[in-house]
N, C-alpha and C positions, 0 to 999 in steps of 0.2 A: 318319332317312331314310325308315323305313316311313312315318311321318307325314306327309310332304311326298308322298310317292306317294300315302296315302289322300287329302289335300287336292287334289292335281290330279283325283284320281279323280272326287272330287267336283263339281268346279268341270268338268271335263270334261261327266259327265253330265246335270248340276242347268242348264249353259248361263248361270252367272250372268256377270252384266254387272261392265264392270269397276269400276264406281262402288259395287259393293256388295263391291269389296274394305276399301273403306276401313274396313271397322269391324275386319276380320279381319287389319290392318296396325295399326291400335291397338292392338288387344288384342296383338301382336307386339311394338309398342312398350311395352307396360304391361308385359310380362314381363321383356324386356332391363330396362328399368328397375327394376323391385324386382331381379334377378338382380345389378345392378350396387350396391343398396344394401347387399348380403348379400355382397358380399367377387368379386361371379365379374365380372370383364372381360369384356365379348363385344363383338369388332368386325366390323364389317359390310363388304367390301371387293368391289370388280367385280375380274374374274377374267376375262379374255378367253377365246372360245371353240373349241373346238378345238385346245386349246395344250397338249395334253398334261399337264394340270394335274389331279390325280388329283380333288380334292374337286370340282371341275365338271365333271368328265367324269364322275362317278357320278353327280351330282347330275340331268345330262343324259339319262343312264342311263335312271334311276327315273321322271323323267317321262315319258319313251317306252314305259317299261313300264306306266304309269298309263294314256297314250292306248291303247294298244292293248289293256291290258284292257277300259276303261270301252266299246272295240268288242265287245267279244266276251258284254258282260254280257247275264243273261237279265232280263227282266223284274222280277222278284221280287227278282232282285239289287241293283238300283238304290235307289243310297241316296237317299232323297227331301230332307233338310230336310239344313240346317249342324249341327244339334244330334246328326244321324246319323252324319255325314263324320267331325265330333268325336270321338260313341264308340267309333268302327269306328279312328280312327287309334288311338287312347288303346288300345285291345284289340289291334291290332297289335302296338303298340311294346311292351306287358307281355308278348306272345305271346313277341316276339321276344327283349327281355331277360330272360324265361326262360330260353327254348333258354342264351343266352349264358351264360347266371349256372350253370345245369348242365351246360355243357362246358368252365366256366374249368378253367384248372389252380389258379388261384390262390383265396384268401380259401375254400380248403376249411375249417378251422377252424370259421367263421361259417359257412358255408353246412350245417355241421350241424345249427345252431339256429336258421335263417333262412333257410330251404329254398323258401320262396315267394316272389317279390318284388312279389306283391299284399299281401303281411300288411304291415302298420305298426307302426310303436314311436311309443308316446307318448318322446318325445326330452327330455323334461320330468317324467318320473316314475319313480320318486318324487319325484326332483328332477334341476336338470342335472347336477348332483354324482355322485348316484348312480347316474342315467343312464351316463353315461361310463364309470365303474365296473363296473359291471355287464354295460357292450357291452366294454367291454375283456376282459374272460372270457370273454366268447363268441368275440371274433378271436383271445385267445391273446397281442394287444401288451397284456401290463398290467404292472403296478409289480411283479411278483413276480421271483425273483431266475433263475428260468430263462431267463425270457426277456431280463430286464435284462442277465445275463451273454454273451449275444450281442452285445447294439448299445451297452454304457454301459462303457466302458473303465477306469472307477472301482471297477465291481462285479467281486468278483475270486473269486465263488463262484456258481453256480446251484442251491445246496444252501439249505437250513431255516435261520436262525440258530439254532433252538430242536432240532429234531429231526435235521437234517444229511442230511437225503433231499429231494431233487430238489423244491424248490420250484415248481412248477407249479399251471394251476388248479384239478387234480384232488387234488392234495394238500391245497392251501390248505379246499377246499370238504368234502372228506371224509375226509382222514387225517391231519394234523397235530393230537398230542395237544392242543397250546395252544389248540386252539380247541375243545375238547372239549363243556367247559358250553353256549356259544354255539351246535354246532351241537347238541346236543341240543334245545336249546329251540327252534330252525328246524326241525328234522326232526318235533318232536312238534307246532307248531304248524300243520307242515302236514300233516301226520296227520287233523289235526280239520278240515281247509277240503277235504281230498281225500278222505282212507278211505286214502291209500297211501304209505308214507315212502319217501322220495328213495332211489333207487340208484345212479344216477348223475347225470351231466352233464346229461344230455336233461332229467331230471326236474326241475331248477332252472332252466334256462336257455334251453329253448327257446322262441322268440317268441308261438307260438299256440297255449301251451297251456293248457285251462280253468283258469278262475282265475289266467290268467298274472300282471296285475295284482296279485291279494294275493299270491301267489308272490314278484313281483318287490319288494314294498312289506316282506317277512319279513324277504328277501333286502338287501334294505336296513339292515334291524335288525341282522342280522347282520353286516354288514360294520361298521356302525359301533360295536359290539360288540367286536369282536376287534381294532378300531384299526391295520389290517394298512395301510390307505390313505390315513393320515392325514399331514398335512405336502404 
């Protein structure tokens, strides 16, 4: 929504004509379209107006708040070019899924190791395998029996098979004897890449951290090591 208020902002100010929406309705259609090759539905429907219909009466909303700012702007405020309108929405909307993402109540797990939602994950590294793997740890849904024992009606322990203590990620990564040789060899190799051996969670797993990359690439080794995720 902030996006669509910075585009009318835009379009308000800038006085463009309407023949030069056409490229910015392409470029609309070019996204629906890869979004729809990639699994996501988006349908596009008219909504009559003033009908009490919440997503077009905000929608309504935000465009009136767009005119009347683009009144009230100074000078130096005005965004000059499309290539402006663009960053200033794109900065909005990460302004704004910020705020969100640090008032959810939900996905605190992840958000301790994903606290920005301007940082990126290569979604592909080490591989998608271990990708997966790896973000699974940091939400807390992974194949380990704590969590399994919640939602998999099969699994009738949230306990160690090996050690009988609370299978979790904190166990799995630091204190289950069976994986003892494996995480020595993670902990000393990243010794040698950092100067600092792992204490905890943060120090494995969070997304921006120096040398996250060979962290996460170790982190790989490990896991496929200990064969805790395999099948």
């Amino acid at each position: 929504m902030d996006e669509l208020r910075q585009t009318a902002l835009g379009i308000l100010t800038l006085n463009w004509k309407s023949d030069s929406y056409h490229q910015t309705i392409n470029e609309i259609k070019g996204k629906i379209k890869n979004l729809n090759e990639h699994g996501f539905l988006i349908n596009l429907n008219w909504t009559p107006g003033h009908a009490n219909i919440k997503g077009n009466d905000e929608a309504d909303s935000l465009a009136k708040e767009a005119a009347k700012e683009a009144e009230t702007l100074a000078v130096d405020d005005i965004v000059f070019t499309k290539q402006d309108v663009k960053k200033a929405a794109r900065n909005s909307v990460t302004k704004k899924w910020q705020r969100r993402w640090e008032n959810s109540d939900t996905g605190r797990h992840y958000f301790r190791f994903h606290p920005e939602v301007k940082d990126k994950v290569k979604k592909d590294f080490p591989s998608k395998k271990m990708y997966n793997i790896i973000n699974s740890l940091r939400t807390g849904y992974s194949k380990l029996n704590a969590y399994q024992f919640i939602i998999n009606q099969h699994i009738d322990t949230e306990t160690c098979h090996h050690c009988k203590q609370k299978e979790n990620v904190q166990h799995y990564l630091f204190e289950c004897d069976l994986y003892s040789d494996a995480r020595d060899k993670l902990f000393h190799q990243i010794y040698f890449i950092t100067g600092q051996i792992p204490t905890d969670l943060d120090n494995l797993l969070t997304i921006n951290l120096p040398n996250a990359e060979n962290i996460n690439q170790l982190l790989a080794e490990y896991i496929e090591e200990t064969n805790r995720f395999s099948g």
